[in-house]
KOLGU-191662 format. One record per residue: residue number from 1; x, y, z of N, C-alpha, C in turn. Coordinates in nm, 3 decimals. Layout:
BEGIN
ATOM    k       nu       nv       nw      cau      cav      caw       cu       cv       cw
ATOM  NUM        X        Y        Z        X        Y        Z        X        Y        Z
...
END
This chain:
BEGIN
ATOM    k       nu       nv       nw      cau      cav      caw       cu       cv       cw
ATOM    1   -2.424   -0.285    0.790   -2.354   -0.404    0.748   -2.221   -0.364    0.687
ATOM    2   -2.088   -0.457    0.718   -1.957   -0.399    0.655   -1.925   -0.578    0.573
ATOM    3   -1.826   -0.528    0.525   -1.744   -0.622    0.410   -1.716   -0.790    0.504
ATOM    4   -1.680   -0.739    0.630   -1.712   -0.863    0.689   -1.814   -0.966    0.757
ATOM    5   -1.928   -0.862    0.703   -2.091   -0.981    0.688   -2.141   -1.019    0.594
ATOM    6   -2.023   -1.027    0.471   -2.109   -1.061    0.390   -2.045   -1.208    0.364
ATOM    7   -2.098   -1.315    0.298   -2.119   -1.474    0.274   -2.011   -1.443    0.145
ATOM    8   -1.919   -1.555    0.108   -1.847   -1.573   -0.007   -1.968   -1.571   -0.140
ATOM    9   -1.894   -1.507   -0.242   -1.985   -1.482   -0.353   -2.122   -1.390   -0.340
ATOM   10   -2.094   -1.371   -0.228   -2.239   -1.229   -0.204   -2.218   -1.109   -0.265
ATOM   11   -2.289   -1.026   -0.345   -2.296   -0.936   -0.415   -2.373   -0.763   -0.347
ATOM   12   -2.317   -0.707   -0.295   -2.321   -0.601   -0.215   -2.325   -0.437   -0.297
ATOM   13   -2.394   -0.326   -0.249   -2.306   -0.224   -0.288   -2.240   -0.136   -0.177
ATOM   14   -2.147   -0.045   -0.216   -2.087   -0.006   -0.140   -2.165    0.135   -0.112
ATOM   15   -2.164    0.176    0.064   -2.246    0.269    0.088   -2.167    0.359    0.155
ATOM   16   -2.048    0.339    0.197   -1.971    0.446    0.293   -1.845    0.406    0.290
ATOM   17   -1.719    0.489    0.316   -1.598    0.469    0.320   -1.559    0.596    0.458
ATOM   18   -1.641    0.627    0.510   -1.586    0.739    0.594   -1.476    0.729    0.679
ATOM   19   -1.505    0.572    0.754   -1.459    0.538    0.825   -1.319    0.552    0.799
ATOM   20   -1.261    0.508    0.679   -1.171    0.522    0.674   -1.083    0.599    0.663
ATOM   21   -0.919    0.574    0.649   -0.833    0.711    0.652   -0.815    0.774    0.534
ATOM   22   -0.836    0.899    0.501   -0.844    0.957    0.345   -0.760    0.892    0.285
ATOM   23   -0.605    0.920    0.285   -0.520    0.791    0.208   -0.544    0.679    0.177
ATOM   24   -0.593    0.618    0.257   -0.642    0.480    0.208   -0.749    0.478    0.126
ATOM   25   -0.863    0.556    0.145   -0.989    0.628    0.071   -0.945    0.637   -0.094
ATOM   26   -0.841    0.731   -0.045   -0.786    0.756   -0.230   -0.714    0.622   -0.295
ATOM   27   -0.662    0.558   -0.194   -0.622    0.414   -0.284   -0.694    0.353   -0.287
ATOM   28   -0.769    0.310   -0.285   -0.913    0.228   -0.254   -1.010    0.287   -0.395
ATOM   29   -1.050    0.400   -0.408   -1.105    0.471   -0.498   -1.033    0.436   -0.650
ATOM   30   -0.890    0.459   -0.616   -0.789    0.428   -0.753   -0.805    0.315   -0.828
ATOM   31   -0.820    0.189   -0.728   -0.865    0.083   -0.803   -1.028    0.020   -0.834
ATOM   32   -1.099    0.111   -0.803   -1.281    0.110   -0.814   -1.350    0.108   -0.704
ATOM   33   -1.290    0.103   -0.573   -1.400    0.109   -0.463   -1.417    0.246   -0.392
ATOM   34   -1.537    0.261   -0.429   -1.595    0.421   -0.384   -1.720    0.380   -0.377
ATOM   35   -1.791    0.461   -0.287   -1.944    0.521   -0.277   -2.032    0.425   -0.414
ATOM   36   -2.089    0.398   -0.389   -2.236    0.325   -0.448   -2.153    0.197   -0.595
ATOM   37   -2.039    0.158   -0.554   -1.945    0.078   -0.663   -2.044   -0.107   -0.625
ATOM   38   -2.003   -0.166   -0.667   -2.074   -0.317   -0.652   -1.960   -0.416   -0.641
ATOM   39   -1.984   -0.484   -0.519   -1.874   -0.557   -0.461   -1.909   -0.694   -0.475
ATOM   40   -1.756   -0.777   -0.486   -1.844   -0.937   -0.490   -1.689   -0.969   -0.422
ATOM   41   -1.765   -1.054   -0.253   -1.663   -1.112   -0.211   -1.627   -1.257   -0.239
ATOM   42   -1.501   -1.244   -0.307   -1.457   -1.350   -0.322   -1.423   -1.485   -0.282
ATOM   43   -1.355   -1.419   -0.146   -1.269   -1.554   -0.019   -1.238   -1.470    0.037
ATOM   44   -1.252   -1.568    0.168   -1.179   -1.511    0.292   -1.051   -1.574    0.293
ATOM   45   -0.961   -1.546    0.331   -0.790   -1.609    0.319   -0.725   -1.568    0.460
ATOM   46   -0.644   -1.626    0.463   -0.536   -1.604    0.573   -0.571   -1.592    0.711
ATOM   47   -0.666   -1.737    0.735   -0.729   -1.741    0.858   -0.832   -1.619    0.896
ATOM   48   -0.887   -1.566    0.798   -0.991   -1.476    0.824   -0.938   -1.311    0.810
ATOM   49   -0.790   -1.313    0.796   -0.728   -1.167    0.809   -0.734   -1.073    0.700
ATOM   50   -0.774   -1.201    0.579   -0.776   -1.127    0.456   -0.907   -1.119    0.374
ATOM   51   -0.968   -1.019    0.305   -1.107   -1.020    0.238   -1.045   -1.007    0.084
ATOM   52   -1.083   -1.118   -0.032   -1.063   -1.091   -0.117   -1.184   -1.044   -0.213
ATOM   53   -1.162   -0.916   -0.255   -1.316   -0.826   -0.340   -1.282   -0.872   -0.468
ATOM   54   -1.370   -0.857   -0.552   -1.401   -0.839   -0.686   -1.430   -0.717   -0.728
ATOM   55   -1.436   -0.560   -0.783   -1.492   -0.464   -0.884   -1.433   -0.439   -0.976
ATOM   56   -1.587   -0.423   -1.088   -1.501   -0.392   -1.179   -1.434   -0.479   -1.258
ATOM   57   -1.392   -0.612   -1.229   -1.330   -0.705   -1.279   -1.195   -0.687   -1.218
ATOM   58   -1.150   -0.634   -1.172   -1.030   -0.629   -1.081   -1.028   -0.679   -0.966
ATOM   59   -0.948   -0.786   -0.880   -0.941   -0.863   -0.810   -0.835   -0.733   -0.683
ATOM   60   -0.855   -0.697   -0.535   -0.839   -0.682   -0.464   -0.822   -0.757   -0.322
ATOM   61   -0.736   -0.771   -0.223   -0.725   -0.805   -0.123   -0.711   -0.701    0.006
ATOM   62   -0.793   -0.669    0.105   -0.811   -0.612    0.181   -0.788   -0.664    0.347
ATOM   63   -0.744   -0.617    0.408   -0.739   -0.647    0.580   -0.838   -0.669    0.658
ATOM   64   -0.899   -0.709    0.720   -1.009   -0.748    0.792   -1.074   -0.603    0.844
ATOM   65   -0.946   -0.549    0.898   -0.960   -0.410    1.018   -1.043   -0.281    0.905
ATOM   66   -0.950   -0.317    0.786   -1.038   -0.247    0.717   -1.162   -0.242    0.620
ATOM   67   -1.200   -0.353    0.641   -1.326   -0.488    0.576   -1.399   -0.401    0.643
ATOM   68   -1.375   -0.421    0.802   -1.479   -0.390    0.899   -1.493   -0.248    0.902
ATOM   69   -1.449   -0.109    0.820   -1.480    0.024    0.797   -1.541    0.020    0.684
ATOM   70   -1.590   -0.052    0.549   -1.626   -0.057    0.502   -1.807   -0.073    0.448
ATOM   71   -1.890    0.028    0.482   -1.992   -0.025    0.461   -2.065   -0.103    0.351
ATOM   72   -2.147   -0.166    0.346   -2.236   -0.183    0.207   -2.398   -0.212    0.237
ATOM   73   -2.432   -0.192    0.124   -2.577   -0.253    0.135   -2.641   -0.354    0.030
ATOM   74   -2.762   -0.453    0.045   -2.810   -0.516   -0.086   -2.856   -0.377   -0.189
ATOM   75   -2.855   -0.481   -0.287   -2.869   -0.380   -0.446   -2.978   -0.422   -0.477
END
């Protein structure tokens, strides 16, 4: 399952980032999303292009393309 199956207000953890490109990995990490972190999707926006996360209490907006490298699992 990735960031784009989950339902608005669904509460997830995060299980993999491989997919993605290390750079992005390390920015992603910088603001709390890494390996086993707890995600709460917010809204979807911009006709579906945009995923807005919650960790941490910090509000994030993410790309779909990379929603969909994102794994998670229930907690």
């Amino acid at each position: 399952m990735n960031i784009t199956d989950m339902k608005k207000l669904e509460v997830k953890q995060v299980v993999s980032l491989k997919k993605l490109n290390k750079k992005y990995t390390e920015r992603l990490m910088d603001v709390g999303v890494y390996e086993s972190a707890i995600v709460t999707l917010l809204n979807i926006i911009a006709m579906g292009r945009l995923y807005l996360l919650e960790v941490d209490d910090i509000e994030i907006c993410i790309r779909r393309e990379d929603a969909l490298l994102i794994e998670v699992k229930n907690i």
